[in-house]
Structures are given as C-alpha cells and as structure tokens.
NUMINU-850270 format. One line per 5 residues: their letters; for each residue y, x negated, z negated of N, C-alpha, C. Coordinates in Angstrom, 1 decimal, decimal comma. Atoms other than C-alpha are relative to their C-alpha. Example, Ala and Ser with C-alpha at 12.3 -4.5 7.8 and 13.67 -1.06 7.14 Angstrom:
BEGIN
as = -1,2:-0,9:0,0:-4,5:-12,3:-7,8:1,2:-0,9:0,0 ~ -1,1:0,9:0,0:-1,1:-13,7:-7,1:1,1:0,8:-0,8
This chain:
BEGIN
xxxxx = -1,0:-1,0:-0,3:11,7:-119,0:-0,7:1,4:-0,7:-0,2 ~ -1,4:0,7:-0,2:15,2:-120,1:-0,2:1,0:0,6:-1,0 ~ -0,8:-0,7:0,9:17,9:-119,7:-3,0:0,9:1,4:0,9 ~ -0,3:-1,5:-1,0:19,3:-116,6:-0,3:-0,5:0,5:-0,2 ~ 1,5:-1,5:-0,4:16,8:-114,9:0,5:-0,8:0,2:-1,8
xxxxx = 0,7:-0,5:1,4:15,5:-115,0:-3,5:1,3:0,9:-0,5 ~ -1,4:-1,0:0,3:19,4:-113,7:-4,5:0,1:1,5:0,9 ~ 0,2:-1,7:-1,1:18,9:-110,9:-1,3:-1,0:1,0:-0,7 ~ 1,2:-0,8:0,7:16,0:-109,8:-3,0:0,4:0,6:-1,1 ~ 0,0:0,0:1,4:16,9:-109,8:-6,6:1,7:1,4:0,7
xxxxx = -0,7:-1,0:0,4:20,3:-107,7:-5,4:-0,3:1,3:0,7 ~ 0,7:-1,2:-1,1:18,2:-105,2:-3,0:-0,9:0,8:-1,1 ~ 1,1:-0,3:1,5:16,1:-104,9:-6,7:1,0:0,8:-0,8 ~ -0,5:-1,0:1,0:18,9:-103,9:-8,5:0,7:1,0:0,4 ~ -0,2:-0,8:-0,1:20,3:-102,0:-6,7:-0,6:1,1:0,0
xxxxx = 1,5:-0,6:0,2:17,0:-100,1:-6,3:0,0:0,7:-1,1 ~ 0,1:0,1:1,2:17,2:-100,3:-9,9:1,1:1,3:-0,4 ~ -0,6:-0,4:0,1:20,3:-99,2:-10,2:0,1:1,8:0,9 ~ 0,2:-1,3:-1,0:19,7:-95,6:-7,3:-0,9:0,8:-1,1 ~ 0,3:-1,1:0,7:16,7:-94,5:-9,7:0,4:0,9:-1,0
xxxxx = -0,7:-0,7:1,3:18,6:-94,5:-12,9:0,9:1,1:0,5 ~ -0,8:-1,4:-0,5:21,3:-92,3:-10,8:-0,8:1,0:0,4 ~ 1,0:-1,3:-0,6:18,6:-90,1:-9,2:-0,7:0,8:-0,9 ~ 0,7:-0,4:0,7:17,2:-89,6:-12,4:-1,7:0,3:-0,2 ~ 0,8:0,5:0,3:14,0:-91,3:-11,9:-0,7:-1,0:-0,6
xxxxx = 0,3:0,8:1,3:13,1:-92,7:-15,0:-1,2:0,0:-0,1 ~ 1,0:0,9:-0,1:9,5:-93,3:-14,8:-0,1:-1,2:1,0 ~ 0,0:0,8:-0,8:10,1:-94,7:-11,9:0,5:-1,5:-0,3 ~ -0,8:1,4:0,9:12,5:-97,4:-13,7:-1,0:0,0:-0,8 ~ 0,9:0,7:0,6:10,2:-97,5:-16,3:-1,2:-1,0:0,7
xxxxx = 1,0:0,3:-0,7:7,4:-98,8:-14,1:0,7:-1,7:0,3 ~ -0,5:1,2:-0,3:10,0:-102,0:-13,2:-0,1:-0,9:-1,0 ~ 0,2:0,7:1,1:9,3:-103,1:-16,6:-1,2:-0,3:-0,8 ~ 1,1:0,6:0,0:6,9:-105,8:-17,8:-0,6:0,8:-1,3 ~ 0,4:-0,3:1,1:4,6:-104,6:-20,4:0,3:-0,9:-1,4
xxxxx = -0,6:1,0:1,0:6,2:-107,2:-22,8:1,2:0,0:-0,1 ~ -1,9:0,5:0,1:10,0:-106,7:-22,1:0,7:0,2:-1,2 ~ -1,3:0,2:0,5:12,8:-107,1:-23,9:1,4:0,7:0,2 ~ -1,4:-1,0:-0,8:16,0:-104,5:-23,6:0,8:0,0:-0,8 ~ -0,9:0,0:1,2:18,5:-105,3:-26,0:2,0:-0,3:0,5
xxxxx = -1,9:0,1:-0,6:22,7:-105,4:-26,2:0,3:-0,2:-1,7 ~ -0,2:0,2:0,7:23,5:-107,2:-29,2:1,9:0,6:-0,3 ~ -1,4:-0,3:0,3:27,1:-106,5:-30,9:1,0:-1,0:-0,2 ~ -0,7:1,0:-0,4:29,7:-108,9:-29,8:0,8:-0,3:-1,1 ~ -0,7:0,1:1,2:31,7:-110,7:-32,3:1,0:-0,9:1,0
xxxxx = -1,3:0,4:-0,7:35,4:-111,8:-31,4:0,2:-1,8:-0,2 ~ 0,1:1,0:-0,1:34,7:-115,3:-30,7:0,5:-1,0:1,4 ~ -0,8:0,8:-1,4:36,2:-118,1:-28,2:-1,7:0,2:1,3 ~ 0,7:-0,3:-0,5:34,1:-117,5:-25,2:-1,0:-1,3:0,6 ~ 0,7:0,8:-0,2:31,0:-119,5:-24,5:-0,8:-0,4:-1,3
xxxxx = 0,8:0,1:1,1:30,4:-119,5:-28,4:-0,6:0,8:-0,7 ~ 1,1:-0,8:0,5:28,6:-116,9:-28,8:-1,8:-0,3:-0,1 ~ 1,4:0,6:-0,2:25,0:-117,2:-30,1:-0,6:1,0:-0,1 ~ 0,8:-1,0:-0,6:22,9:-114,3:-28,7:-0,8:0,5:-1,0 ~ 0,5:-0,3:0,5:20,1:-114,6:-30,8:-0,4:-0,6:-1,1
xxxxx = -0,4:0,4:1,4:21,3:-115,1:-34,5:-0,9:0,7:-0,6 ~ 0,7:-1,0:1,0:19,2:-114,2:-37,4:0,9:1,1:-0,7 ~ 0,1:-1,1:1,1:19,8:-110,9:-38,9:1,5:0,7:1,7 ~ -0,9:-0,3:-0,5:22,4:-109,9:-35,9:0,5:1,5:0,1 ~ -0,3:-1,2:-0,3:23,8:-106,5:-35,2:-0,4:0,6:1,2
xxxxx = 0,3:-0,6:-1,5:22,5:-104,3:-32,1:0,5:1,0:0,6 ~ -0,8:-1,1:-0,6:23,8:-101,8:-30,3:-1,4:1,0:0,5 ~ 1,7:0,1:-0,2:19,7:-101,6:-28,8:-0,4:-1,1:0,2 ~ 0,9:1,2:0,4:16,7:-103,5:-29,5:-1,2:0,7:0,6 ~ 1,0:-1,0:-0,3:14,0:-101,9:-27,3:-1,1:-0,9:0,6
xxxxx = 0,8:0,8:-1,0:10,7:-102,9:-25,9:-0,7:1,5:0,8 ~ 0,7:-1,3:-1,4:8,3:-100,7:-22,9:-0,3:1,2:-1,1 ~ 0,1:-1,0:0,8:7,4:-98,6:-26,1:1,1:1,2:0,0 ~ -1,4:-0,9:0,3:10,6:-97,2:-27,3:0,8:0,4:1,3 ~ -0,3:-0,6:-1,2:11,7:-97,3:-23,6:-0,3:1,2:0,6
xxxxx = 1,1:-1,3:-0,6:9,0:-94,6:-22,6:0,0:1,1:-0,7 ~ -0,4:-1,0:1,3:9,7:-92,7:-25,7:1,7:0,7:0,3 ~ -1,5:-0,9:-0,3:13,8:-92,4:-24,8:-0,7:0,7:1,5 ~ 0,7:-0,8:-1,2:12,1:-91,3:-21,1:-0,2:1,5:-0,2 ~ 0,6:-0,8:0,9:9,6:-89,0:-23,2:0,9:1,5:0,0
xxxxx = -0,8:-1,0:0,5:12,3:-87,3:-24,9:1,3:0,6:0,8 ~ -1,0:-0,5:-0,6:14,7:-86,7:-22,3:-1,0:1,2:1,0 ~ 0,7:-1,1:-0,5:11,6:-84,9:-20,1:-0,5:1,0:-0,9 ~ 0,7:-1,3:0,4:10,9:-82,3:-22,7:1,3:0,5:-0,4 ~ -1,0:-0,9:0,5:14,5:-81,0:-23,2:0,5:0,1:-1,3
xxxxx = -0,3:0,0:1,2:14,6:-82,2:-26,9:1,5:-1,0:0,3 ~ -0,8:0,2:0,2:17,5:-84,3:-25,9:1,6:0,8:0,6 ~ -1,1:-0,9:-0,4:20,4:-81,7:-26,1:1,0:-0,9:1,0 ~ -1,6:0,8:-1,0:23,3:-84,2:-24,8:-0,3:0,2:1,4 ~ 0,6:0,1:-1,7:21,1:-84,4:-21,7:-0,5:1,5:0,6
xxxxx = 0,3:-1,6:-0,5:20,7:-80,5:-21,3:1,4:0,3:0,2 ~ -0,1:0,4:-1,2:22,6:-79,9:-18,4:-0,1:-1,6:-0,2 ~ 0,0:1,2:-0,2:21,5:-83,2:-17,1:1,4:-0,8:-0,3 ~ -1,4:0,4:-0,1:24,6:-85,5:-17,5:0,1:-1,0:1,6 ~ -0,4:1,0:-1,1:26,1:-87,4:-14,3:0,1:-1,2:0,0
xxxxx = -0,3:1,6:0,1:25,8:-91,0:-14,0:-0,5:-1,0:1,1 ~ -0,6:0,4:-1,0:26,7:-93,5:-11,9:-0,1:-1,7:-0,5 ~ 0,4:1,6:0,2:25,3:-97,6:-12,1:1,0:-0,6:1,1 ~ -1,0:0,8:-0,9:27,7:-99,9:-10,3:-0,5:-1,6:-0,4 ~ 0,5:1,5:0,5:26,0:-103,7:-10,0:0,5:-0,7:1,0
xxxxx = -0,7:0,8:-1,1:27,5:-106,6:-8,8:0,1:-1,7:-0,3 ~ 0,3:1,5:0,0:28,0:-110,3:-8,7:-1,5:-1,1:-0,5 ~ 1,2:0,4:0,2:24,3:-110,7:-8,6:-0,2:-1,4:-0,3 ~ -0,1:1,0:-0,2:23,4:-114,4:-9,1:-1,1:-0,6:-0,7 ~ 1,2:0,2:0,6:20,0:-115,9:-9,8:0,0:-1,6:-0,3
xxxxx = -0,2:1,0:0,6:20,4:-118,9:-12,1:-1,0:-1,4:-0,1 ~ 1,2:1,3:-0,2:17,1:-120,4:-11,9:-1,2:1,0:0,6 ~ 0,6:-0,8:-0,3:14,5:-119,5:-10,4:-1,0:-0,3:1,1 ~ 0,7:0,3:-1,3:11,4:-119,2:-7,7:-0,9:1,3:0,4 ~ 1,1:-1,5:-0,5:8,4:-116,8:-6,2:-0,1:0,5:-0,9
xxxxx = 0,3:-0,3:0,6:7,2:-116,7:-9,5:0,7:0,5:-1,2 ~ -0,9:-0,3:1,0:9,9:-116,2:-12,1:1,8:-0,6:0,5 ~ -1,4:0,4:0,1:13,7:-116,0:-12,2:0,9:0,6:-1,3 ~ -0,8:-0,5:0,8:16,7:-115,6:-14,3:1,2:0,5:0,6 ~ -1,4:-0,6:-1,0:19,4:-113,1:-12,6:0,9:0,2:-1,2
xxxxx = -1,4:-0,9:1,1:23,0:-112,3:-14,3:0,2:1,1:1,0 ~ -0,6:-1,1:-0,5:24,9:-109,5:-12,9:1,0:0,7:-0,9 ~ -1,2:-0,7:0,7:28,1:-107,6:-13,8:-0,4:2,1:0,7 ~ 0,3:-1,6:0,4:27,8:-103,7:-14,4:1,2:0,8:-0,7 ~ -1,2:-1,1:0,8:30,1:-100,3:-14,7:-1,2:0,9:0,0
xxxxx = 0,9:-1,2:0,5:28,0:-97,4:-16,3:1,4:1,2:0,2 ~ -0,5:-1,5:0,5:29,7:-93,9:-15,8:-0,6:1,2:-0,2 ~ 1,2:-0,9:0,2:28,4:-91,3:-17,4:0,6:1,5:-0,4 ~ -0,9:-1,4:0,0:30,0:-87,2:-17,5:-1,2:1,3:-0,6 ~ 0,3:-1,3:0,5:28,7:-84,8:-19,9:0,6:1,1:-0,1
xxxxx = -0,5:-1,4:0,2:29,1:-81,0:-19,7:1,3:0,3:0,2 ~ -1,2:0,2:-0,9:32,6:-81,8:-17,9:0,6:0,2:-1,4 ~ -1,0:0,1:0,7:34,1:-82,5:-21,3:-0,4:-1,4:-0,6 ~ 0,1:0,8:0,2:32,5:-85,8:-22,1:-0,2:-1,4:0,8 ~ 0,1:1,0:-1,0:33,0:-88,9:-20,5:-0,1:-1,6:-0,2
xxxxx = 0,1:1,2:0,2:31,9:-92,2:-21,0:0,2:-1,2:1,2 ~ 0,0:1,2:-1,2:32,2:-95,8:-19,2:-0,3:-1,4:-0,9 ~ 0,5:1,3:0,7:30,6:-99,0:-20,1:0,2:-1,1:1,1 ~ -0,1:0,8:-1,2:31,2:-102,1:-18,2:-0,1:-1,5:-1,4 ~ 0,2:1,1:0,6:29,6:-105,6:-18,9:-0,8:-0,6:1,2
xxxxx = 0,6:1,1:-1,0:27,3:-108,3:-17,8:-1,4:0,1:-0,3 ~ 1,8:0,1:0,7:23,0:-108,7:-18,1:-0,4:-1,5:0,6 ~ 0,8:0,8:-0,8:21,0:-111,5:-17,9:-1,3:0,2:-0,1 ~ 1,4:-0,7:-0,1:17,8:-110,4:-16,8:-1,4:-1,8:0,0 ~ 1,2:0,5:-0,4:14,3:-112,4:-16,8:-1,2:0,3:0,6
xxxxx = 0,6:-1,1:-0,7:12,2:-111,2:-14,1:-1,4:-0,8:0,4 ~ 1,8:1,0:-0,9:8,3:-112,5:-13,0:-0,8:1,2:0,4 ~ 0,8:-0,6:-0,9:6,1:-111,5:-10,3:-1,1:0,5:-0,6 ~ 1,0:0,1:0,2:3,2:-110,0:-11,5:-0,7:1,2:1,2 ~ 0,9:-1,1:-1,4:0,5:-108,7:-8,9:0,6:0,4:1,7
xxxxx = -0,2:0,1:-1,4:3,0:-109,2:-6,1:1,5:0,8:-0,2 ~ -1,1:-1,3:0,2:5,7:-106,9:-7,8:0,5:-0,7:-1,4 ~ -1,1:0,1:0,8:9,0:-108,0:-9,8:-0,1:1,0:-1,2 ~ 0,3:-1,1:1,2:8,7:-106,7:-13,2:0,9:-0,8:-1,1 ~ -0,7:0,0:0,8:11,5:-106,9:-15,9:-0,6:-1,0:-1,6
xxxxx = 0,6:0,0:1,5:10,6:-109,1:-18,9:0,8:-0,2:-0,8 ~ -1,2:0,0:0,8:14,1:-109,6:-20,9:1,5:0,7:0,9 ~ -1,2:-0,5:-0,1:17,2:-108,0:-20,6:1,2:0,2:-0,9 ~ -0,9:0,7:1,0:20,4:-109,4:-22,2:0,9:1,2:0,1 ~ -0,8:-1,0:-0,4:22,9:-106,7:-21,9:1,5:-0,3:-1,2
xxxxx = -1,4:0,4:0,8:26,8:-107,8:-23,0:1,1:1,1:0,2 ~ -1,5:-1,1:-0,5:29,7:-105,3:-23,0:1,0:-0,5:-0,7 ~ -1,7:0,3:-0,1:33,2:-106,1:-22,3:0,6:0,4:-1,5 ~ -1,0:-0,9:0,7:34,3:-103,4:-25,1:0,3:-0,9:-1,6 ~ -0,2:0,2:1,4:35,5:-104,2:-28,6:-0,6:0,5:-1,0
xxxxx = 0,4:-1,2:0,5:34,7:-101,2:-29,7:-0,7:1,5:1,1 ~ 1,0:-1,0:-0,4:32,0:-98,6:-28,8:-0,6:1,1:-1,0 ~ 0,4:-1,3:0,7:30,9:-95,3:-29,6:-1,4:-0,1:0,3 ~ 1,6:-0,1:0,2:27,3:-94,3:-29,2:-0,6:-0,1:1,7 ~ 0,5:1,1:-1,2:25,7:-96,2:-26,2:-1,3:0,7:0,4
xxxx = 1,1:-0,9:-0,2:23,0:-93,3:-24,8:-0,1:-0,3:1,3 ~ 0,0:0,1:-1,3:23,3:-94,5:-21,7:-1,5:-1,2:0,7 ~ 0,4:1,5:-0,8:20,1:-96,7:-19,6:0,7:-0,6:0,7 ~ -0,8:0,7:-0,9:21,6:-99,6:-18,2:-1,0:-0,2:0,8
C-alpha cells in the first residue's frame, strides 16, 4: 500500500472515529479498540518542547484507561447513572493534520491534531484541543486501536469527561 493511500485510509478512520463519538455511538467506538489498548493523556509539565518524556515513572494523568474501564465509562453513561450526561451533552470532534509516521498493511503509527467541544445543559461549555499519537494494527482485516497518546495544548484543565 502506498504511503497515500495508507494516510487516506487512516484519515477516512478517524474521521469515522471521530462521526460516532458525535452521534453518540459508543459501542460502536468501543468496538475500534484492540482488546489490549492503551488510552491515556498524561499531565504536561512546562518544559522546552521536544523534552518531554511521555512515559516517566510515577507520572501524573489526566486518564489511564484500557478496553475495560473504556466499556465501563460506555456502561455508565447507557444507564443514566451519569448525571452530567442526562440531557445528553453536545459534542463535536474536529481531527486534522492526519499523518502516519510509520507504518504498513499491518501496523501503523498516526499523529493527528484535535478540538473536542462539548455543551452541557446550555450553561456548560467545555473545549479541549491537542494532538494523539495513535498505534493502530490490522487484526482479522479490521483496524483496531492499540495505544493512544493523547497531549493537550492547555496549561491548565478542569475535569476532562470528554472521549477523545
């Protein structure tokens, strides 16, 4: 497959990706993820850029999730136990500068830049905007999520309920 046509793919996927989380098909996203993944957004420290070390012992998180706890936030949003999300809230994935770093049929590594908006009960409003770098492999013919790096721009953040 041709580094194009693997990049076409990979941003035709997230966007994909990005349509269920708005439509509020969350099994359906769950299902894009490998039974092994990785979903994390560690807490940025104010460092010259390029020296950040991702995965420090003892680090801070913002989330640390695997397919478990994923299916569990799912879980608990379809039985109505999570108030914030009673009326559903509005949200809105924005993905962009796709760009698959390495990569082939069998496995790749995409980055991507991302705005999250997200509008509770028309008096709460959030916005998240950062970057991912995803690790993605084929299994059984079908693209399936196995890490997800997730960086945000912000300095400071409030409470991060949002799927990216």
């Amino acid at each position: 497959m041709s580094p194009v046509a693997l990049r076409l793919e990979f941003e035709e996927l997230l966007y994909y990706e990005a349509w269920l989380l708005d439509h509020d098909r969350l099994e359906e996203w769950l299902a894009l993820c490998a039974e092994q993944v990785r979903y994390w957004a560690p807490v940025r420290t104010n460092v010259a850029r390029g020296r950040e070390d991702w995965p420090r012992p003892l680090q801070l998180m913002h989330l640390d999730e695997d397919k478990g706890s994923l299916a569990m936030r799912v879980q608990r949003i379809r039985t109505g136990a999570a108030h914030a999300d009673e009326p559903p809230a509005r949200v809105r994935h924005v993905v962009s500068n796709v760009r698959v770093l390495d990569g082939d049929d069998k496995v790749a590594t995409v980055t991507s830049n991302f705005i999250v908006f997200k509008s509770r009960r028309g008096r709460e409003e959030s916005l998240f905007v950062g970057c991912r770098e995803d690790r993605w492999r084929r299994i059984e013919g079908t693209w399936k999520l196995e890490e997800r790096l997730i960086v945000l721009d912000h300095d400071v953040t409030e409470n991060i309920t949002v799927l990216f």
